[in-house]
VEXTILO-948763 format. One record per residue (C-alpha): residue number from 0; residue in three letters; chain; x, y, z. Coordinates in pm, whole numbers, padded with zeros to 5 digits. Example, Ala and Ser with C-alpha at 12.3 -4.5 7.8 and 13.67 -1.06 7.14 Angstrom:
// VEXTILO-948763
ATOM / 0 / ala / A / 01230 / -00450 / 00780
ATOM / 1 / ser / A / 01367 / -00106 / 00714
***
This chain:
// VEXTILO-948763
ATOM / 0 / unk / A / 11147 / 08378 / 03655
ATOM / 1 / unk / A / 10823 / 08563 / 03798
ATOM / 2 / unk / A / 10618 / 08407 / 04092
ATOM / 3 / unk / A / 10360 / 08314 / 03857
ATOM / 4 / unk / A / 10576 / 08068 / 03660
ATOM / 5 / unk / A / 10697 / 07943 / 03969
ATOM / 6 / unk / A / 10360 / 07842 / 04141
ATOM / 7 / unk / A / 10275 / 07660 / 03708
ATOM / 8 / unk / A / 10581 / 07485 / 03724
ATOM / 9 / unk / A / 10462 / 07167 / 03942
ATOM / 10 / unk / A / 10175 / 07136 / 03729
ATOM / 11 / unk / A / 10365 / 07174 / 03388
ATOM / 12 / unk / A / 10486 / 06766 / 03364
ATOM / 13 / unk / A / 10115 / 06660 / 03390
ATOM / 14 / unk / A / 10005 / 06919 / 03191
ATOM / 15 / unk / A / 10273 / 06829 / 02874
ATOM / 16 / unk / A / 10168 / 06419 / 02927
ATOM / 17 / unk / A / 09808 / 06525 / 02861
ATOM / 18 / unk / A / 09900 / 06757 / 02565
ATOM / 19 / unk / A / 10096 / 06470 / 02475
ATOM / 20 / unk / A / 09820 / 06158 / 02479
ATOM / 21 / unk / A / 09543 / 06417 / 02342
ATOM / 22 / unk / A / 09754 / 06467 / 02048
ATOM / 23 / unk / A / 09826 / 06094 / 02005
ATOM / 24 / unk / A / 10134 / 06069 / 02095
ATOM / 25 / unk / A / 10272 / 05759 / 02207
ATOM / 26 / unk / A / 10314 / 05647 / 02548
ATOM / 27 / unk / A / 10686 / 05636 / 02728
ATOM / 28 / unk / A / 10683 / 05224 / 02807
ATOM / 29 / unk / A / 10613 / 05170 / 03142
ATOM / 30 / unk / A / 10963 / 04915 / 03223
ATOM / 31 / unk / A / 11173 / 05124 / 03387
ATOM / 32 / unk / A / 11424 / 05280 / 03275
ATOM / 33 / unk / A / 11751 / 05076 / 03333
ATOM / 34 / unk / A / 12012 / 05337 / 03314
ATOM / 35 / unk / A / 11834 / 05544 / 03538
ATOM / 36 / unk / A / 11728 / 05192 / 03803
ATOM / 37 / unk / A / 12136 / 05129 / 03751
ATOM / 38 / unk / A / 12251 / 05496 / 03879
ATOM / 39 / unk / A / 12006 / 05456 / 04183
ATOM / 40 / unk / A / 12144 / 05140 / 04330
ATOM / 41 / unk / A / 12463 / 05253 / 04265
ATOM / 42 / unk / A / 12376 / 05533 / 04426
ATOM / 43 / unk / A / 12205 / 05317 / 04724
ATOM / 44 / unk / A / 12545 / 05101 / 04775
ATOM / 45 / unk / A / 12743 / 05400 / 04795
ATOM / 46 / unk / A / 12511 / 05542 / 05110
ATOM / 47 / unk / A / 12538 / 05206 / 05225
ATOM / 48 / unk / A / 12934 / 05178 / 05240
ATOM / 49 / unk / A / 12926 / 05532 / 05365
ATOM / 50 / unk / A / 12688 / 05449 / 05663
ATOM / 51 / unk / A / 12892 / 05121 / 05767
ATOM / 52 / unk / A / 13235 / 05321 / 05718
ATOM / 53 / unk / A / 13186 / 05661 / 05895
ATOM / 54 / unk / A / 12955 / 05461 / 06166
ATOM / 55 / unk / A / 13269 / 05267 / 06270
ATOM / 56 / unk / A / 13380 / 05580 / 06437
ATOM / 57 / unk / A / 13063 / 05690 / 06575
ATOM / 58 / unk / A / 12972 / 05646 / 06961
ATOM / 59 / unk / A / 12720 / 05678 / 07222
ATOM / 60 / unk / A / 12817 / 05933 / 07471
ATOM / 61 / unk / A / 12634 / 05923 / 07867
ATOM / 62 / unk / A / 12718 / 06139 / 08128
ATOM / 63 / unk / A / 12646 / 06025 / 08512
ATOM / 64 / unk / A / 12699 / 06217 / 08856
ATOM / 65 / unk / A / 12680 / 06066 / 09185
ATOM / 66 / unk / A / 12339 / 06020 / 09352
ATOM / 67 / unk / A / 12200 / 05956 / 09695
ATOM / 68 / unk / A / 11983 / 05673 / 09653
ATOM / 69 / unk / A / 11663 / 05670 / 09898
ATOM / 70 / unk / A / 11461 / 05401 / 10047
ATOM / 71 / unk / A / 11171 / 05460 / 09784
ATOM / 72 / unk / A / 11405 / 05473 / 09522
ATOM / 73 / unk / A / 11532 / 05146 / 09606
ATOM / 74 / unk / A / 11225 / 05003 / 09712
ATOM / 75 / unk / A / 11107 / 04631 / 09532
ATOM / 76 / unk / A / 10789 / 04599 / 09359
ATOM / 77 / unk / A / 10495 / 04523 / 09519
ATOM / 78 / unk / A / 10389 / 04203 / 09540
ATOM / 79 / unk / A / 10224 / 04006 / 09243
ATOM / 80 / unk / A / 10308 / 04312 / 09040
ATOM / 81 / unk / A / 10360 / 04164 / 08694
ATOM / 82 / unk / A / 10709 / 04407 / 08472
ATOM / 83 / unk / A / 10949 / 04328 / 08265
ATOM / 84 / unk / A / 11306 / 04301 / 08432
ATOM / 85 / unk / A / 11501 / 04463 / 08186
ATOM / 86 / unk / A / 11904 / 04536 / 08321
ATOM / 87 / unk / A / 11889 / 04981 / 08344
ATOM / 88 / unk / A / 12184 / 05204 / 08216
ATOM / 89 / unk / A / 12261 / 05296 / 08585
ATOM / 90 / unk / A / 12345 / 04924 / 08661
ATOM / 91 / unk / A / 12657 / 04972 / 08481
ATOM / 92 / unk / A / 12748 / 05224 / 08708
ATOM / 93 / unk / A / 12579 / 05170 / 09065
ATOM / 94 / unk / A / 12536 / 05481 / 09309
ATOM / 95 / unk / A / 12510 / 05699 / 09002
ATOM / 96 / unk / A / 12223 / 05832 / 08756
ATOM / 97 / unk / A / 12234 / 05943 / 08445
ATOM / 98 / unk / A / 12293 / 06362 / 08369
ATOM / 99 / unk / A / 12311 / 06361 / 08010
ATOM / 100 / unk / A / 12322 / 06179 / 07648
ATOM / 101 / unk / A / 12437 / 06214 / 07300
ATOM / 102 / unk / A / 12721 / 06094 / 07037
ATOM / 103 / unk / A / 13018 / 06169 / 06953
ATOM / 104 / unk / A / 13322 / 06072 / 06683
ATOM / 105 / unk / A / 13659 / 05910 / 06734
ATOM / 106 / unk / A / 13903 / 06136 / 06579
ATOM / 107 / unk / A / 14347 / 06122 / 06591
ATOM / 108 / unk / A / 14505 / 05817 / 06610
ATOM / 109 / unk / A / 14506 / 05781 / 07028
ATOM / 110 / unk / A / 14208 / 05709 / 07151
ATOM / 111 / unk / A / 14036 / 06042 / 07201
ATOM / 112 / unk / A / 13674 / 06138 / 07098
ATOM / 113 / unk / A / 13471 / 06466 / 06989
ATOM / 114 / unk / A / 13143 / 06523 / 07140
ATOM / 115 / unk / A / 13002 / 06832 / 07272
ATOM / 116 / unk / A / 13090 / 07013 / 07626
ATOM / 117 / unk / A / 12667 / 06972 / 07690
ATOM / 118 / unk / A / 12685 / 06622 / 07712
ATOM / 119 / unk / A / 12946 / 06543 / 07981
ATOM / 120 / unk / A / 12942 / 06893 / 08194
ATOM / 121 / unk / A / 12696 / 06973 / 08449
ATOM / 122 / unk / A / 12514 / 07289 / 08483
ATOM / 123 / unk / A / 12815 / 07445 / 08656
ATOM / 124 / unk / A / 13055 / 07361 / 08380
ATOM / 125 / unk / A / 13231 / 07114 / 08568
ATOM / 126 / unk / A / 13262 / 06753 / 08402
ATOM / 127 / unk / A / 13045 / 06488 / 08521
ATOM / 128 / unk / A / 13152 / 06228 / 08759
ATOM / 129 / unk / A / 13137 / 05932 / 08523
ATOM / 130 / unk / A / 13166 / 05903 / 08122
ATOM / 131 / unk / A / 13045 / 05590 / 07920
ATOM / 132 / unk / A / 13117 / 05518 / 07581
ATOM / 133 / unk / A / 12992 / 05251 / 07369
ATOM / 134 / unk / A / 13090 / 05190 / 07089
ATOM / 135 / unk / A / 12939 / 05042 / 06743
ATOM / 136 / unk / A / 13073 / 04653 / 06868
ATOM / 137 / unk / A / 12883 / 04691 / 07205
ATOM / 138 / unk / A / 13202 / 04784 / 07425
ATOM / 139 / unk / A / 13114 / 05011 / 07735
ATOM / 140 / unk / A / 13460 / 05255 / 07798
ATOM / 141 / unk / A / 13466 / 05428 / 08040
ATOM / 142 / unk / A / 13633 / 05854 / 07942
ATOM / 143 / unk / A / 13767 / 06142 / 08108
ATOM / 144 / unk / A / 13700 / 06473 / 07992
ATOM / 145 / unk / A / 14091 / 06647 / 07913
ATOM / 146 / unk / A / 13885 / 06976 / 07779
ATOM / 147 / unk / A / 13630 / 07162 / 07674
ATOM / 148 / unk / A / 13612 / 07463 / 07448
ATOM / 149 / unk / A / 13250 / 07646 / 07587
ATOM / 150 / unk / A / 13240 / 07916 / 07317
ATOM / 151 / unk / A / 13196 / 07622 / 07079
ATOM / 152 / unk / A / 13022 / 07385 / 07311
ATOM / 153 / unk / A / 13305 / 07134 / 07187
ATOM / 154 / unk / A / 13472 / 06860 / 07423
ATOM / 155 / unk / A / 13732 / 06640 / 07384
ATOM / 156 / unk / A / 13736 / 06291 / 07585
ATOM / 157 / unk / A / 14020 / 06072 / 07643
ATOM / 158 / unk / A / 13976 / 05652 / 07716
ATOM / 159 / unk / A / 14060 / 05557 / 08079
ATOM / 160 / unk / A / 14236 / 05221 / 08092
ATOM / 161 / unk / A / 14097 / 05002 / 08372
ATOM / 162 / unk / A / 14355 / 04735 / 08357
ATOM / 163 / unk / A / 14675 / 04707 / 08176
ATOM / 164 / unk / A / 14731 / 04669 / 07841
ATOM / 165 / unk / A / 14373 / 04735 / 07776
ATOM / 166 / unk / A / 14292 / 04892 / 07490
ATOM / 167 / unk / A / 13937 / 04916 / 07359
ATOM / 168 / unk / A / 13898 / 04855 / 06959
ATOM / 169 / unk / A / 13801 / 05209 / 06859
ATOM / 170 / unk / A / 13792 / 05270 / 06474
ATOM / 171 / unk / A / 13934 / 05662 / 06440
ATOM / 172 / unk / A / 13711 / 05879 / 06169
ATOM / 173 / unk / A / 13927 / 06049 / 05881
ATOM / 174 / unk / A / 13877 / 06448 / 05844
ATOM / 175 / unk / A / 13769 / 06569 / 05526
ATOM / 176 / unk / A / 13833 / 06968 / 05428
ATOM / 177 / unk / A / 13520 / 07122 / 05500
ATOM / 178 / unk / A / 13606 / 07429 / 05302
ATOM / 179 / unk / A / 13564 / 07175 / 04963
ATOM / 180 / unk / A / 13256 / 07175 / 05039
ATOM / 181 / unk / A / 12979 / 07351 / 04813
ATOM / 182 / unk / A / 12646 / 07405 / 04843
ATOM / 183 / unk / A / 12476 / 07105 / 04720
ATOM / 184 / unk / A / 12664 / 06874 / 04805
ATOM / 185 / unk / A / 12565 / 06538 / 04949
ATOM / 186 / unk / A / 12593 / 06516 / 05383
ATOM / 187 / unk / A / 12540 / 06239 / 05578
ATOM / 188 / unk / A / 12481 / 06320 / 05957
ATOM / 189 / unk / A / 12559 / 05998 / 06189
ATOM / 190 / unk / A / 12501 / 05967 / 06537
ATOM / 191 / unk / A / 12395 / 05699 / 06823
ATOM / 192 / unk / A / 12092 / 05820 / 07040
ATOM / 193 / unk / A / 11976 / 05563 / 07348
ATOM / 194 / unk / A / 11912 / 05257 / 07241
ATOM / 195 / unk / A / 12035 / 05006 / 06972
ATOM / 196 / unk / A / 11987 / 05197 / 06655
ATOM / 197 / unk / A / 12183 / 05429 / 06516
ATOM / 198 / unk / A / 12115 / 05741 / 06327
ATOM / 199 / unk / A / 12231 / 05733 / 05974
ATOM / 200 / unk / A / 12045 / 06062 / 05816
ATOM / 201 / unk / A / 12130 / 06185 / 05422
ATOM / 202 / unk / A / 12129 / 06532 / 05299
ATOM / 203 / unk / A / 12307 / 06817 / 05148
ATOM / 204 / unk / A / 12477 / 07196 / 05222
ATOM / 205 / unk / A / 12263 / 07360 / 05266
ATOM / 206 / unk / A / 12478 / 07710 / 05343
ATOM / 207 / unk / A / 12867 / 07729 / 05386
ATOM / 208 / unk / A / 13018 / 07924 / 05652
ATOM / 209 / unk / A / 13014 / 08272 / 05636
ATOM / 210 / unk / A / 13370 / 08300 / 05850
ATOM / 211 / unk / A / 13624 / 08075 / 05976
ATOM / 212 / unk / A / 13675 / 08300 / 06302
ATOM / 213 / unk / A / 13406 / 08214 / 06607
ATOM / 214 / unk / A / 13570 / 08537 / 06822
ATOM / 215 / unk / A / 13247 / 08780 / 06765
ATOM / 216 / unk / A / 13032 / 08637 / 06571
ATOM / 217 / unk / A / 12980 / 08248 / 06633
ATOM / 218 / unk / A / 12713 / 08175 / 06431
ATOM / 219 / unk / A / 12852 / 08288 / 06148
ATOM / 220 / unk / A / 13096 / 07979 / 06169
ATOM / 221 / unk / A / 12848 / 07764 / 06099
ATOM / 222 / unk / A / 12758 / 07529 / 05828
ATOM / 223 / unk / A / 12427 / 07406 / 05737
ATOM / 224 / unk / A / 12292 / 07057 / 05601
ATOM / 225 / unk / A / 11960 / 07063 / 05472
ATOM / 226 / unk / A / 11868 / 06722 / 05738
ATOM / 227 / unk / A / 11715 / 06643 / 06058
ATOM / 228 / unk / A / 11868 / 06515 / 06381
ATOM / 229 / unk / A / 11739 / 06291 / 06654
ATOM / 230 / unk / A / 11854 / 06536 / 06964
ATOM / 231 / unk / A / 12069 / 06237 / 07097
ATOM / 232 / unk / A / 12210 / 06267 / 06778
ATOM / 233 / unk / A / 12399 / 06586 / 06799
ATOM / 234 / unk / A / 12808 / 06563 / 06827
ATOM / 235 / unk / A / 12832 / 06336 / 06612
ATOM / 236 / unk / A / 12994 / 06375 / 06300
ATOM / 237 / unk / A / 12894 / 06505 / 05955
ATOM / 238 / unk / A / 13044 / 06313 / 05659
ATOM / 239 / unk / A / 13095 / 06379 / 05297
ATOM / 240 / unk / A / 13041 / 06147 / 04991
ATOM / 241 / unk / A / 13383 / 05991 / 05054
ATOM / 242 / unk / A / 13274 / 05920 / 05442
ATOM / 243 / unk / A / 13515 / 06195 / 05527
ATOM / 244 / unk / A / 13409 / 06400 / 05858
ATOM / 245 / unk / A / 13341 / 06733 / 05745
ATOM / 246 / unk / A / 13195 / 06891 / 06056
ATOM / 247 / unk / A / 13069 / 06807 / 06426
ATOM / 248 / unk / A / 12646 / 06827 / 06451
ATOM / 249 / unk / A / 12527 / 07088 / 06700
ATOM / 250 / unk / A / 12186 / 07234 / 06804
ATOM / 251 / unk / A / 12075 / 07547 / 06638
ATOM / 252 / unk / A / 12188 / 07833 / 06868
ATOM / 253 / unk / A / 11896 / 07927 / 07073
ATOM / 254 / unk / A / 11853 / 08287 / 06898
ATOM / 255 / unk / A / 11772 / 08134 / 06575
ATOM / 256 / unk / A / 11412 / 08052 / 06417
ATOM / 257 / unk / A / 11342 / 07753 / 06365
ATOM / 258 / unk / A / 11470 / 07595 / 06034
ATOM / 259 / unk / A / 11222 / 07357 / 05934
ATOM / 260 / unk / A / 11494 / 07057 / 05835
ATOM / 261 / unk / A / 11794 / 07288 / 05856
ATOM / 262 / unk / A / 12088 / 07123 / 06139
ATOM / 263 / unk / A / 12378 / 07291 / 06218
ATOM / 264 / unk / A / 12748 / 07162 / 06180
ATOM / 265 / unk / A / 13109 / 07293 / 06335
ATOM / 266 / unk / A / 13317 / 07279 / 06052
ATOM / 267 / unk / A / 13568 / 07012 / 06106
ATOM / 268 / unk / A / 13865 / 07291 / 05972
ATOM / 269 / unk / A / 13782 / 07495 / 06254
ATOM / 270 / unk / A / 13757 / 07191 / 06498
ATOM / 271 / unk / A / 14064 / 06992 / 06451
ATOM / 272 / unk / A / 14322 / 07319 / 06559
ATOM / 273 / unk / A / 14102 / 07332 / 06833
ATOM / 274 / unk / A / 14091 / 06964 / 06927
ATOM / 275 / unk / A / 14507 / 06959 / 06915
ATOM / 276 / unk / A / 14539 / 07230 / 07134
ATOM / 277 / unk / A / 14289 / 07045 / 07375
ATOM / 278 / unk / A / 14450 / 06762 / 07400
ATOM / 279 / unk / A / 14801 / 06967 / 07478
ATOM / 280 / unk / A / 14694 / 07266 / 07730
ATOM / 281 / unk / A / 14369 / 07032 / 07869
ATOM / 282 / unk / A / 14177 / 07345 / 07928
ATOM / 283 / unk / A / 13797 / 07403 / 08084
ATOM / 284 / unk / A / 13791 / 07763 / 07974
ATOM / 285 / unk / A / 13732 / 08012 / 07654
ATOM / 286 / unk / A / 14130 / 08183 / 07535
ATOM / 287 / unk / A / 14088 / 08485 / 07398
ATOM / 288 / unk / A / 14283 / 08786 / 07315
ATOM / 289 / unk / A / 13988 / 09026 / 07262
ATOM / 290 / unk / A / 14038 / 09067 / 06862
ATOM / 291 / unk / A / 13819 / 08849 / 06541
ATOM / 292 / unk / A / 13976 / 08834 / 06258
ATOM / 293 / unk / A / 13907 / 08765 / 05866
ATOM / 294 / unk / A / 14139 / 08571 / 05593
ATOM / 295 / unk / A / 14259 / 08767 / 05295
ATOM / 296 / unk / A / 14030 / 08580 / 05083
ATOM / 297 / unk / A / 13764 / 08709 / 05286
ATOM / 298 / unk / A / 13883 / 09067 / 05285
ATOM / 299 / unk / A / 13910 / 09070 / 04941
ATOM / 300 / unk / A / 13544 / 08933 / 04882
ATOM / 301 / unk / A / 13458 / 09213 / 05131
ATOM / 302 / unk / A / 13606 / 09488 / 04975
ATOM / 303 / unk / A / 13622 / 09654 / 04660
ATOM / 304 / unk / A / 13850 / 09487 / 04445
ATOM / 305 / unk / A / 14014 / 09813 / 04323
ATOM / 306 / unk / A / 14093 / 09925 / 04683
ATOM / 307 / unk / A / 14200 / 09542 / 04782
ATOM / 308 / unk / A / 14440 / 09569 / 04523
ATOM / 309 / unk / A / 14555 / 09932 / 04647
ATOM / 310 / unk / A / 14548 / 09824 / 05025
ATOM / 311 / unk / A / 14883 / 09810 / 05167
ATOM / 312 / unk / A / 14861 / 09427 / 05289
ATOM / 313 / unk / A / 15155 / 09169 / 05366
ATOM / 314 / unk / A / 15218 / 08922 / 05197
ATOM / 315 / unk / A / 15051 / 08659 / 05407
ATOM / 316 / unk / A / 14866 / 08689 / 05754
ATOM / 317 / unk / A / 14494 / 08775 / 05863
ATOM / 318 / unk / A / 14345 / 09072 / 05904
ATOM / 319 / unk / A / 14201 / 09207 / 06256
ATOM / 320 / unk / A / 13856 / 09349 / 06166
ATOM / 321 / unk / A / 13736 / 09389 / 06550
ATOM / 322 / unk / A / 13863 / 09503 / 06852
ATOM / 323 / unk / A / 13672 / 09427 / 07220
ATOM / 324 / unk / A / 13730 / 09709 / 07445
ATOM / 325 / unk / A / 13908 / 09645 / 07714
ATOM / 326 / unk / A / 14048 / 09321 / 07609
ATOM / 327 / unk / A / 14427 / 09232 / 07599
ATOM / 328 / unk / A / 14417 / 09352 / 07252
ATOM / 329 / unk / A / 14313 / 09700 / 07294
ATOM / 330 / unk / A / 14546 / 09739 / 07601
ATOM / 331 / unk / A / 14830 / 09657 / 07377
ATOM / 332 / unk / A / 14700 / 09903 / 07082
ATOM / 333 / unk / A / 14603 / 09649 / 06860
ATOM / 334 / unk / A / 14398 / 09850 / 06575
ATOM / 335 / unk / A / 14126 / 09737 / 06333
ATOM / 336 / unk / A / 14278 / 09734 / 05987
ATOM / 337 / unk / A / 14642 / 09561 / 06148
ATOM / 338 / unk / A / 14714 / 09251 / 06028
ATOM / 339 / unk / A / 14834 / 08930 / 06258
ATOM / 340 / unk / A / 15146 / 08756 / 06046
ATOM / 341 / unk / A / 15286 / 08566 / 06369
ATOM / 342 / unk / A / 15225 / 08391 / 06660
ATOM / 343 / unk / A / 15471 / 08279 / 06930
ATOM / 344 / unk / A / 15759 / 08285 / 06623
ATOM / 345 / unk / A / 15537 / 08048 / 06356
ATOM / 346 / unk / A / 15379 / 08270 / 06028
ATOM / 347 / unk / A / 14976 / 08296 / 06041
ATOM / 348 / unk / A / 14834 / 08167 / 05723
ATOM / 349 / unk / A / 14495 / 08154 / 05777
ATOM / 350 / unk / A / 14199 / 08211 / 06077
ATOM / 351 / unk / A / 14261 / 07855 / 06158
ATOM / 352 / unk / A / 14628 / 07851 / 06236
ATOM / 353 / unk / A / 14568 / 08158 / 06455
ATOM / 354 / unk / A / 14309 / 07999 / 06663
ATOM / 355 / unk / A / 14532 / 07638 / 06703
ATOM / 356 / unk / A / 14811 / 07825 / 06808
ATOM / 357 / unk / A / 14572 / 08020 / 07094
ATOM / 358 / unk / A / 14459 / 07704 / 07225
ATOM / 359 / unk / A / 14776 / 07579 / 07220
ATOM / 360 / unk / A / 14921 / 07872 / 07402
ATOM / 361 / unk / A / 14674 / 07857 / 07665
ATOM / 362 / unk / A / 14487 / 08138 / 07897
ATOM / 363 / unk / A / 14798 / 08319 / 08154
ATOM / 364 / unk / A / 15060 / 08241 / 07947
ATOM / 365 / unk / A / 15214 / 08521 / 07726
ATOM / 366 / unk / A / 15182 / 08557 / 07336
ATOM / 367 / unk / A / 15437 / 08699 / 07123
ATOM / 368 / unk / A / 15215 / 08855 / 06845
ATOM / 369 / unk / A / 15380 / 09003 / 06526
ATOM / 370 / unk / A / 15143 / 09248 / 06343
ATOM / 371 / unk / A / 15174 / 09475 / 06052
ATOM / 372 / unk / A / 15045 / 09792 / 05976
ATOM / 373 / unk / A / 15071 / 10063 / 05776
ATOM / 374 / unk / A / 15397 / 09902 / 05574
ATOM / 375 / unk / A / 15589 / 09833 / 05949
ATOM / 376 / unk / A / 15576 / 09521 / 06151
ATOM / 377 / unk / A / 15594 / 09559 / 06509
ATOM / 378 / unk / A / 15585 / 09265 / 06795
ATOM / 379 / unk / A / 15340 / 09282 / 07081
ATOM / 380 / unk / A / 15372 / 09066 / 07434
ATOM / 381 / unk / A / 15012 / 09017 / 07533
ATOM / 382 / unk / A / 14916 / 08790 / 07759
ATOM / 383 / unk / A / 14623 / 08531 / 07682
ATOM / 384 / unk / A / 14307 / 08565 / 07882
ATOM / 385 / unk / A / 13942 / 08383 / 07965
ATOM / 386 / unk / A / 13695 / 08511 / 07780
ATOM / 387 / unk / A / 13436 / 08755 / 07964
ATOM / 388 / unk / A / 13121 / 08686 / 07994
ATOM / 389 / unk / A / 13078 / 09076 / 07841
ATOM / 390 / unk / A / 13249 / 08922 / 07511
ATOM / 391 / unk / A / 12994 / 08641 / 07430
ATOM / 392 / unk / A / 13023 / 08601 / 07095
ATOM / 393 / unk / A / 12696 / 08653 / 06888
***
């Protein structure tokens, strides 16, 4: 199709009516169209069950640190000042004011939720003093933060019991399989900014993930919903047609243009390895080995499929297509081209089973890595490290 029958098209419907009614041809009747009114409201009930399904799970997220109230701070109004007197967010939690806000989803069957590291972290990386969640029935529970994941800005909170036996009624989300996913599919993005609404926004993929490994390049992890979402909105989850979560919401990293309507999601396959080895290891800081890696699917999309079927591959494991220098990796002689088929004893299947089984390893501890290459296996010892600041993935 040329650019010139792209900019007629619009116009082409009007264009074929008035061909139509010059010719005398009859008129379309103007009730509607039943079938058509019948697939729409079917249509509208299933958004409907969707939003009141998936926005069981779905909570608002505040962050407070401790404050040093002063005398003006404190101070009453002036006299025969005329306000409202409207009960603040901070008189839940005297002494305190509020750092940050956002959503997040209640995932597993324990009471833990995903939300993003942004929203309960200060500046320094350190958690916040306080975390409030409310949930959709107006309950106020107070969270600890058991770990964050900062390459991913993910963060995994856990309910605090104030008395015992107390358990709050949370409603935990079911995971979908983002990799199902096509583009064109329906997405809903939920989420629960300040206030008492709650953000229930439809769309579609928009672009599927271009890797399942964050190690080097990040972005490239990403999925994206053609939607828009309230900032407050963000770590929430994104559902499919089925109400399934298929991904967490996130800003758009700050080196990318604008989208116009395009959000970012964390695919929920790349999240929920992630989110089990948080909840073991309760870690604050990146694990990395110093090595990205691609399936064998990938590879063999990559690569010439002649020379894929030539390569001398295992019969299962990843394939290391990047090596940081220095990094534990290259220390240990880890070469692009090796492949990863075990970790700590268990066989690597795919990106994600490698990068549950490094969380759940944890940074100091030692790795037993089995590679192969070149037709040999060998084992490697290496032991798991914070990621460098020099290793930012892109």
């Amino acid at each position: 199709m040329n650019w010139k029958l792209r900019r007629m098209l619009p116009a082409l419907p009007l264009a074929i009516v008035a061909f139509g009614l010059a010719a005398g041809a009859k008129p379309r009747s103007e009730s509607p169209n039943e079938d058509a009114r019948e697939s729409a409201l079917k249509l509208q009930e299933t958004f409907a069950a969707i939003a009141e399904r998936a926005g069981k799970s779905v909570v608002s997220v505040t962050s407070y640190v401790r404050e040093e109230s002063t005398a003006s701070e404190q101070a009453s109004p002036e006299a025969g000042s005329s306000q409202w007197q409207e009960a603040r967010e901070t008189d839940l939690y005297p002494g305190f004011r509020k750092l940050h806000s956002g959503s997040g989803v209640v995932l597993g069957k324990e009471t833990h939720i995903v939300t993003l590291r942004r929203f309960v972290t200060r500046s320094t990386g350190e958690p916040a003093d306080v975390v409030d969640v409310e949930t959709q029935d107006g309950q106020h529970v107070m969270c600890r933060v058991i770990g964050v994941e900062p390459t991913l800005d993910l963060a995994v909170l856990e309910f605090v019991p104030l008395s015992e036996g107390y358990r709050p009624k949370l409603v935990s989300a079911t995971p979908g399989d983002s990799d199902s996913l096509r583009v064109g599919y329906w997405t809903f993005a939920l989420g629960d900014p300040s206030g008492p609404a709650q953000a229930f926004i439809p769309g579609f993929l928009s672009a599927k993930p271009e890797r399942s490994c964050y190690q080097e390049q990040l972005t490239a992890t990403y999925m994206q919903a053609a939607l828009n979402v309230h900032p407050e909105a963000y770590g929430g989850p994104l559902v499919n047609i089925r109400g399934e979560v298929v991904g967490i919401t996130t800003p758009r990293p700050s080196q990318q243009a604008d989208g116009h309507g395009i959000e970012y999601a964390l695919p929920i396959n790349v999240v929920m390895p992630i989110y089990e080895g948080l909840k073991v290891n309760q870690s604050f800081r990146s694990p990395w080995l110093g090595f990205a890696v691609l399936e064998m699917a990938a590879l063999r999309d990559r690569s010439d499929a002649e020379a894929f079927q030539t390569m001398l591959r295992p019969h299962f494991g990843i394939y290391i297509d990047a090596v940081f220098e220095p990094s534990p990796a290259s220390k240990a002689d880890v070469e692009v081209g090796d492949f990863l088929i075990g970790f700590n004893g268990k066989r690597i299947f795919s990106v994600y089973r490698f990068q549950e089984q490094l969380h759940l390893t944890g940074i100091g501890r030692p790795a037993k890595l089995e590679f192969f290459r070149a037709g040999q296996t060998f084992l490697k010892d290496i032991v798991v490290e914070e990621r460098p600041k020099a290793a930012a993935p892109q």
